[in-house]
C-alpha positions as CSV (number, residue, x, y, z in Angstrom):
1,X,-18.2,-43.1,8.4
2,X,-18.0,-39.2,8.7
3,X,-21.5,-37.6,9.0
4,X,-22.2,-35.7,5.4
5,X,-22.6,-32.5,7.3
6,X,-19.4,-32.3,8.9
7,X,-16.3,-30.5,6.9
8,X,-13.2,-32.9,6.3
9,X,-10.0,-31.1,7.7
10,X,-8.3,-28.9,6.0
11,X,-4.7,-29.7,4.3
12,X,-1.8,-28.2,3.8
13,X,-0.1,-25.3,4.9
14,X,-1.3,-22.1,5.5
15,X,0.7,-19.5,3.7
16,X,2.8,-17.4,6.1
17,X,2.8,-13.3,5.9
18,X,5.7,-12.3,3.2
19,X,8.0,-9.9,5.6
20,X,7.2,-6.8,2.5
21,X,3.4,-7.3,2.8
22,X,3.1,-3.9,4.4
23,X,4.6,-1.5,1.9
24,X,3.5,-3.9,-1.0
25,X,0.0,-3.2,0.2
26,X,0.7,0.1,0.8
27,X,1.8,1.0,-2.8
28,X,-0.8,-1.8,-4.9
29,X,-3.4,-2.2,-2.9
30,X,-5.5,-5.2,-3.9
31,X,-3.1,-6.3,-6.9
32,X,-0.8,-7.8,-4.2
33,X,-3.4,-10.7,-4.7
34,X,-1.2,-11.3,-8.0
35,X,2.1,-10.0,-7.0
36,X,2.1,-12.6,-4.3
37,X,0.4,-15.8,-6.1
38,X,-2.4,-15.9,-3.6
39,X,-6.1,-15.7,-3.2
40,X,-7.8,-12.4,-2.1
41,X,-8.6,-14.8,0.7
42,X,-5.2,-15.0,2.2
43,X,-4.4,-11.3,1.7
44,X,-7.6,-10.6,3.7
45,X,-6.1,-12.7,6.5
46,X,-2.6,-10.8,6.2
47,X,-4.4,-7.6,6.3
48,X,-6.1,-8.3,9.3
49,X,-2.4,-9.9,11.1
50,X,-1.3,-6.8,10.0
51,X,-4.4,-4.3,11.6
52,X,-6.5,-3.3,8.7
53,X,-7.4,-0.2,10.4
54,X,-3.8,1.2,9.9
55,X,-2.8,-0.4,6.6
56,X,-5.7,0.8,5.1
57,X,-4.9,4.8,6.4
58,X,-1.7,4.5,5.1
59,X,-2.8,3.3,1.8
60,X,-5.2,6.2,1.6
61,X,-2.4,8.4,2.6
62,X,-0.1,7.3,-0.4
63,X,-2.7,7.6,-2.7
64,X,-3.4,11.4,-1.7
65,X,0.4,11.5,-2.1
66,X,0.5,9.9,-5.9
67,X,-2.4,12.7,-6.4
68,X,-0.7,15.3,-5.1
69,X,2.6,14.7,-7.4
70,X,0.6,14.3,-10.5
71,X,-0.9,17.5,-9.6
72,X,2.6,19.0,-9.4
73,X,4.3,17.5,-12.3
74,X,1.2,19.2,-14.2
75,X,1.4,22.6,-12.9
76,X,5.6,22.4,-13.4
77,X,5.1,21.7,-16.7
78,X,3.1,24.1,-17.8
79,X,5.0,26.6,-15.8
80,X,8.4,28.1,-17.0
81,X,11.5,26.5,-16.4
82,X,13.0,29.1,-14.0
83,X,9.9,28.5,-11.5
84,X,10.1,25.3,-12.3
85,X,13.4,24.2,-11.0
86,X,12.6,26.3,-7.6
87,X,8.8,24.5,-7.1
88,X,10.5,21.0,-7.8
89,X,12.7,21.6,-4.8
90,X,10.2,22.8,-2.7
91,X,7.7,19.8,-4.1
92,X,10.1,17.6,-3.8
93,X,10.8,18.4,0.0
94,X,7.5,18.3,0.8
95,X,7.0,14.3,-0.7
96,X,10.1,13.5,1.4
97,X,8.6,14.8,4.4
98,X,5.2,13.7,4.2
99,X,6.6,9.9,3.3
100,X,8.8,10.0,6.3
101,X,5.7,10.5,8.4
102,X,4.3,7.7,6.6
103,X,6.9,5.4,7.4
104,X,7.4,6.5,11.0
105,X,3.5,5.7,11.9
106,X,3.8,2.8,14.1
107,X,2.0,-0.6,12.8
């Protein structure tokens, strides 16, 4: 008879990191707990698989991003639409270049 201290073994199969989890993370944070099914347990495991440390940067870094393009869409549309066609170019470059670097940040 097992002693009544002692934990049984767990069963079952521990859940694999989905392929995705990175840029799902990336763009909704904690709410991957329901996009995937899972416990905040298990994403806390996948976070650390995946280096917390650098998952967590580039989170922050999207977030300063989605900031940054609501601050633009305001300021375009209160602005006229002649300067506004010209700024959403040069916005728009901007977002492209500062994703790429987001995406080119080694894991």
């Amino acid at each position: 008879m097992p002693d009544a201290n002692q934990r049984r073994p767990r069963r079952g199969v521990i859940r694999t990191k989905p392929v995705d989890f990175r840029e799902q993370f990336i763009r909704l944070g904690w709410d991957t707990v329901d996009h995937y099914s899972t416990s905040w347990k298990v994403v806390a495991r996948w976070l650390d698989e995946e280096g917390r440390a650098a998952v967590k940067a580039d989170r922050k870094a999207f977030r300063q991003l989605q900031g940054l393009e609501h601050r633009f869409t305001t300021i375009i549309d209160a602005t006229p639409s002649v300067m506004a066609v010209s700024s959403a170019r040069a916005i728009g470059r901007l977002i492209a270049d500062v994703g790429t670097t987001i995406r080119q940040r080694p894991a």
